[in-house]
N, C-alpha and C positions, 0 to 999 in steps of 0.2 A: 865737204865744207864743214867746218866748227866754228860752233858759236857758242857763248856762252852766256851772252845778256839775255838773247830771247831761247827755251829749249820748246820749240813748236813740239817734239815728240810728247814733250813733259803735258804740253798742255791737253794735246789729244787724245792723252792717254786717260788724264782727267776727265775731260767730255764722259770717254765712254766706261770710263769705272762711275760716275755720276748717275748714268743712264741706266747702266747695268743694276746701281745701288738702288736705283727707285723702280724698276722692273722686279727686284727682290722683295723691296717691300710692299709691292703692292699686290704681288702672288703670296706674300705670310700671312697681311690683312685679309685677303680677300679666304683665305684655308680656317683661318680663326678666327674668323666672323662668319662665313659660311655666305656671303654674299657676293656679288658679282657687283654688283652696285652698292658703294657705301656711302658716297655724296657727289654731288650733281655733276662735278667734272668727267666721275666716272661712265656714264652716259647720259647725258638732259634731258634727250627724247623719252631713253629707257626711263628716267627717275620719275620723268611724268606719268607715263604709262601706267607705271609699277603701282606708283601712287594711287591713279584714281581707279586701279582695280583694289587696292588694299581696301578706300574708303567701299569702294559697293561692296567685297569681301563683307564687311564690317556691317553695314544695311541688311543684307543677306540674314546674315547671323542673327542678327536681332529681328529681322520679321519671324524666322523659323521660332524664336522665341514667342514671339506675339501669337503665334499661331497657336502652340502650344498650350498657353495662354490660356487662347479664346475656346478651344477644346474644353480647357480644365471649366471654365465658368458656366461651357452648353449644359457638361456632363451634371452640377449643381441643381441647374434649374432644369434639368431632364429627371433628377430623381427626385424633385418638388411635382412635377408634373405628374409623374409616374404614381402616385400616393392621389395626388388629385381625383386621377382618371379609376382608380382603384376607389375612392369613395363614392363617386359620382355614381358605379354602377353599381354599389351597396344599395344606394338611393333609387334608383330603380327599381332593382330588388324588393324593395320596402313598400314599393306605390304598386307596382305586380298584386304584393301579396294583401296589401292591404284594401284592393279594389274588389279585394271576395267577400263581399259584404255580407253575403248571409252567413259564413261562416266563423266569422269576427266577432268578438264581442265590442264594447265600446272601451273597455279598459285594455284590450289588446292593440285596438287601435291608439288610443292614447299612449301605448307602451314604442309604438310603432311613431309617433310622432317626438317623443322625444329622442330618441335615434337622429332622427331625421333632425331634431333640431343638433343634436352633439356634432353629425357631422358636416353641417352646414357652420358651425364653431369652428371644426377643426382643418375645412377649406380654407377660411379666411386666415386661421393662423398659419397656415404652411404657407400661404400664397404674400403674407408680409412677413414670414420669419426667415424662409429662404433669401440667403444670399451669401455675397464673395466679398471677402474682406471689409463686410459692414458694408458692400451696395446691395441695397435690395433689387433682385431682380426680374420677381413675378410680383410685383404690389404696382405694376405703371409706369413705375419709373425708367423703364426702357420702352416706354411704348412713345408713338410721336405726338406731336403738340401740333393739333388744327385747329383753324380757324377759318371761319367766312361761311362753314358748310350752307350752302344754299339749302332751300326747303325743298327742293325736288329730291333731293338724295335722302332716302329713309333710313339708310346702312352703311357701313364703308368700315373697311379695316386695311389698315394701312399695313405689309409685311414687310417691306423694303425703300428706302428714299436715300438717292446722294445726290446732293448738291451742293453748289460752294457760295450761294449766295444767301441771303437772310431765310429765303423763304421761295417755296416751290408751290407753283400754281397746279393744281389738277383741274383740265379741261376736258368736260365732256361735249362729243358731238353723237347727237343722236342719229341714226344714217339710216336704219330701220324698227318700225314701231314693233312692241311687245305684243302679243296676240293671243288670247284663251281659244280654248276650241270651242265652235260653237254652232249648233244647228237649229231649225226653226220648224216648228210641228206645226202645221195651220190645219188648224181642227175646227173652222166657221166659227157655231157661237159663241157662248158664255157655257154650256154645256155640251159633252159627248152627244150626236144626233148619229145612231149606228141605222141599220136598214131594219132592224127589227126591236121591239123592246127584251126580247131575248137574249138578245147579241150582246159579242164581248168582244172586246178592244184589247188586243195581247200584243204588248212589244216588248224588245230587250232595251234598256240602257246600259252603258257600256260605258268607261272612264280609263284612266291610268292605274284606280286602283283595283277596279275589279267593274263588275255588271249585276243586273239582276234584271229578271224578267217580270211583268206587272202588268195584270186583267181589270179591263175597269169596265162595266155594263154601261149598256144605254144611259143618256141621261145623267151620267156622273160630271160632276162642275168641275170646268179645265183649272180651279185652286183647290178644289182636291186632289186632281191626279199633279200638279206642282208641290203639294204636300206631299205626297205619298214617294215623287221621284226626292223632294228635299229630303225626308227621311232617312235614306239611304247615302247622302251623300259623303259621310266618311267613310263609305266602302266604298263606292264607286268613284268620288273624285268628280261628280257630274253635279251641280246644281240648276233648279230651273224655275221658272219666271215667267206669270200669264201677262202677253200685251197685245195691244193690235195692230193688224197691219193692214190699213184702209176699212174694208168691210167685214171682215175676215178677226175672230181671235186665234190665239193660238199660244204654244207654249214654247219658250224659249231656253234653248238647252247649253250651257257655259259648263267648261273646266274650270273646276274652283282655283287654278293655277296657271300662271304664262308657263310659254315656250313648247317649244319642238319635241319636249317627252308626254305633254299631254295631248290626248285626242277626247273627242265624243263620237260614239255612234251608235243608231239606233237600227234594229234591226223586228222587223214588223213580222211578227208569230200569226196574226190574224185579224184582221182589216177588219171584221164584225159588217161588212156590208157600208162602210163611212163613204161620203159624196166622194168622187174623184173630181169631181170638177172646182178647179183651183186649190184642193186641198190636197196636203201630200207634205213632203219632206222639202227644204228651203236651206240654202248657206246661209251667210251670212256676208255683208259689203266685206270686201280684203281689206279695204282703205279704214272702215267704219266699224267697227262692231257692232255700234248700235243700230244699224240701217239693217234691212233682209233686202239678200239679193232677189229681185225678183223675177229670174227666171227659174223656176220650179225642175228641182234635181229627179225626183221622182213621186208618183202619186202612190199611196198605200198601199194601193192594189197591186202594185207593180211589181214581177220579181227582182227589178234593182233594189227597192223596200224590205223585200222577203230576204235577198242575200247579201243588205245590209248598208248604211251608207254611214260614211266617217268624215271626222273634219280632225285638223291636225292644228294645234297651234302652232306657235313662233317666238323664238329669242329677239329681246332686242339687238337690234344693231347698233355700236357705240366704236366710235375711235373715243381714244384718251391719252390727253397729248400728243397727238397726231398717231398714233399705233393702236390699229386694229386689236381690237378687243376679242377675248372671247366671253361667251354668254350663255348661260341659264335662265330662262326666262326674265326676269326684273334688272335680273344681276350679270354687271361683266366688269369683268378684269383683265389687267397686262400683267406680263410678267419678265420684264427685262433686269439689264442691269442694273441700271437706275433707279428705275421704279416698279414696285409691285404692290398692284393698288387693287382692291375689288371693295364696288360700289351696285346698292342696291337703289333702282330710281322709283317714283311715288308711277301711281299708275298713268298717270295724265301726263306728264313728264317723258315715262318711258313710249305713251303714244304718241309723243309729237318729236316731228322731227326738226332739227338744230339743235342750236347750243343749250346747255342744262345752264341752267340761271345766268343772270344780266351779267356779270362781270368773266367769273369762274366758280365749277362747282363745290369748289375746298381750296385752303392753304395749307400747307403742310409747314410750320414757323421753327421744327426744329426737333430735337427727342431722337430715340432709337436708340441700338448698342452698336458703337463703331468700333470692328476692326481693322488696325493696319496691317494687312497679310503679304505688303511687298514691299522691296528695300525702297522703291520710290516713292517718297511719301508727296502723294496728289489723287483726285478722286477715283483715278482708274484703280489705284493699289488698294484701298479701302473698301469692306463689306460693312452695309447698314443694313441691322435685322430690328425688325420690332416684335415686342414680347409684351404681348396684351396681358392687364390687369387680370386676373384668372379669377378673384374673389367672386362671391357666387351674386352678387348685385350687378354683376357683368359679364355673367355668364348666360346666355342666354339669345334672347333678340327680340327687338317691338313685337313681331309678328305673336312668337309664340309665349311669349313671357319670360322670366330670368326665377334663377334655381332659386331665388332669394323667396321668392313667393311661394316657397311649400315649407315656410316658418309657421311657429304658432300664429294662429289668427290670421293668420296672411291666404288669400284667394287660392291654395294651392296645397293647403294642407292635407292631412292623410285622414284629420278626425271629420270634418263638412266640406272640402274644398274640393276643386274641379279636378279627380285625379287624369283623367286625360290632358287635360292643359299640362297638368305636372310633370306629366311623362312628357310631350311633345319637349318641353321646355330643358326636361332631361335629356334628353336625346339630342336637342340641339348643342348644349353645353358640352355631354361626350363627344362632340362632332367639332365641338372648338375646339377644345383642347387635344384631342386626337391628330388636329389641323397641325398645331402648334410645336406637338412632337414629333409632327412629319417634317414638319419647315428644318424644324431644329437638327434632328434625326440628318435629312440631305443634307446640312450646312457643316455638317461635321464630317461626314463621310465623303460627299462630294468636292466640297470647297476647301476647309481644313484638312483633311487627309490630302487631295491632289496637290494643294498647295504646300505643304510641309514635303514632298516626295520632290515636285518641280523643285525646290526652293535648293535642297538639297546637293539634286543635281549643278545646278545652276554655282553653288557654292562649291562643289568637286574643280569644276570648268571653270569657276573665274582663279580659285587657287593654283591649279595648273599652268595657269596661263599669268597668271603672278611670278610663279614661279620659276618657268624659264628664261621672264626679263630679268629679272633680281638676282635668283640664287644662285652663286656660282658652282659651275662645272671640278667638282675635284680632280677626274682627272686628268683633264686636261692643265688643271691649277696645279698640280702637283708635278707633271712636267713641267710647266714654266720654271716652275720654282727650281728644280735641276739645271734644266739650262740656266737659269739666272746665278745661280752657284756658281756654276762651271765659269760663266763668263766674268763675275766677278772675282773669282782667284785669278781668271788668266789678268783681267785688265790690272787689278793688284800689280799682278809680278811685272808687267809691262812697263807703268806708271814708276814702281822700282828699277826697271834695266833704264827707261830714258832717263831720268833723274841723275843714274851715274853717268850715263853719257858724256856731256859736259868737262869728267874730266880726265878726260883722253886729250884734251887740248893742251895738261899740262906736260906732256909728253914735248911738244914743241919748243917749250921754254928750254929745253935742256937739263 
């Protein structure tokens, strides 16, 4: 059958050279551009996909950056510190030598405090010249912003806080009381009464820091032998205290310090012939420090006396913000994600148990140095460190004093002033900042290093997997591309033979 108004050949042949023509072009697009996906028609699902691995690809990339970052600024105030911790133990040095008094002159000394004041200059200057890009970063101004501190809390440094609302409440409960070691000599009167006026009273005292042994004859006043044990008690760590207990005096024997690493004990070298009856060795109430337990641990005479009896103190117990603290005597801290907080309580305070002041023990209003270390920016991807003021007004602590007071004139100097205090206060200050370059030290190796290594990988694996939706296959693209050739000449020639078709019907005209 011929026809010549409609050539169905003609048309189909068109279809599929059409078909053929855009199967060609979109294996040249996809060979020279290198994608498999070029706009959304080409797969929607995939274009999606593709997409929101490109944008986290892109998060990725710039945390590793931020990481790098926050590396480059520790490394900064790591070698402000490093100079710190170098003059601090100059200073040391300096109160060592200049505590040999007899072999000092007073212009040596003198020579010896102006040092001491050059390098207390040159703490303050490192500790506000240090910084990155014009932020200072040891003068405070990375450190946090409190408020509300209750009066129970004597100390507190804040090393870490994230939160997403104005201000983070620190709640302390107290769950166990703080405790000195402590035992109770009941020696009857106001004086030593031994069995003869001959006789002598020999026992050891014994502390955390050391012991010593002490003879005291008939007749010696129980405030002199509390003198004679006060005496010694920056060696031994034991202080003691004449009071009464009913009928009975006696002396009361305290670790100058809370917690679990100090003890007291006394061990009795020779009883001198003293009463046993009611007199002897005494605890102290668990509950009470100030009460004696009164059932009586051993009497003088006794070989428990002779081979010694101890009392151990105790750490308080504290949750903080509902997590289990841990404690050194006064002092405890958490150490989570969130927050890393260590606080020292007043001593009345760390004896009772509940809550640390009527509302909350601190507010934390805000401060710290924030890193974003992960492509998600929300409080899980973000690290907050805090980087205490280091200048030497802040070096230091109530207890023992601050480096600032071994200036001229100041309580702590090298020419009149209390060089023990000075060194204590030294020593406490090397122990900050020592602190500070450990904090800093792990947040760089542990956080910053593991995080730039995960991140890494993480950016390998989402590029990969970008990769297979999006980028096209050459060669399989480059086969198409052949076949589509091929099938385009053939539909060509096709589209040409039916086209003539048509006129073979003039064959019939004659």
């Amino acid at each position: 059958m011929s026809r010549i108004n409609t050539n169905v050949q003609s048309l189909i042949a068109q279809r599929v050279l059409g078909s053929n023509t855009a199967g060609l072009s979109r294996s040249l697009e996809r060979l020279s551009t290198g994608l498999r996906i070029n706009r959304g028609k080409d797969d929607p699902a995939g274009l999606i996909a593709s997409e929101n691995l490109r944008s986290e690809l892109k998060s990725l990339n710039a945390a590793i950056g931020n990481s790098e970052r926050a590396d480059q600024v520790v490394n900064i105030a790591e070698g402000g510190l490093q100079e710190i911790s170098n003059l601090l133990t100059e200073l040391q040095g300096l109160v060592t030598a200049t505590a040999n008094d007899a072999g000092l002159s007073s212009s040596e000394k003198a020579a010896n405090q102006l040092q001491v004041d050059s390098i207390l200059q040159t703490i303050d200057r490192i500790a506000s010249a240090t910084s990155f890009q014009g932020t200072k970063l040891l003068n405070g101004n990375f450190n946090y912003k409190v408020s509300g501190v209750d009066g129970g809390i004597t100390d507190y440094r804040i090393n870490g806080a994230k939160f997403t609302t104005n201000a983070l409440d620190v709640d302390v409960l107290v769950t166990q009381s703080a405790q000195q070691a402590g035992l109770y000599l009941s020696m009857g009167g106001a004086a030593l009464d031994l069995g003869a006026a001959t006789s002598a009273f020999t026992f050891e005292v014994s502390g955390a820091l050391g012991s010593r042994e002490l003879t005291f004859a008939s007749g010696t006043a129980l405030t002199n032998i509390a003198a004679a044990i006060n005496s010694f008690k920056s060696v031994t760590g034991v202080e003691a205290q004449v009071i009464a207990s009913g009928t009975s005096n006696g002396i009361k024997l305290s670790s100058t310090k809370f917690g679990s690493a100090q003890f007291v004990g006394v061990k009795v070298i020779d009883d001198g012939g003293i009463s046993t009856t009611n007199l002897g060795v005494y605890n102290l109430q668990a509950g009470d420090f100030d009460l004696i337990n009164t059932t009586r641990v051993a009497d003088f005479a006794s070989s428990t006396a002779s081979n010694g009896v101890r009392d151990i103190g105790q750490d308080v117990g504290a949750t903080i913000n509902g997590i289990t603290a841990t404690s050194n005597g006064r002092t405890a801290r958490i150490n989570t994600d969130f927050l890393d907080v260590e606080l020292s309580l007043a001593t009345s305070d760390a004896q009772t148990l509940g809550n640390v002041g009527t509302s909350h023990a601190l507010t934390i209003t805000g401060g710290g140095a924030n890193f974003q270390l992960a492509g998600q920016v929300d409080i899980a991807g973000k690290v907050s460190l805090g980087v205490a003021d280091v200048a030497v007004r802040k070096l230091g602590g109530t207890d023992v004093g601050y480096v600032s007071d071994l200036g001229s004139g100041r309580g702590f100097n090298l020419v009149d002033g209390d060089l023990t205090s000075a060194q204590l206060a030294i020593g406490k200050a090397i122990e900050q900042v020592s602190a500070l370059r450990g904090r800093l030290g792990a947040f760089q190796k542990n956080t910053i290093g593991a995080t730039i290594r995960s991140l890494g990988v993480a950016v390998e694996n989402t590029t990969a997997a970008e990769s297979v939706i999006r980028d096209a296959d050459f060669a399989g693209e480059t086969a198409s591309l052949t076949r589509s050739q091929i099938l385009v000449a053939a539909s060509t020639n096709v589209l040409s033979l039916a086209n003539t078709a048509p006129q073979s019907a003039l064959q019939l005209l004659g």
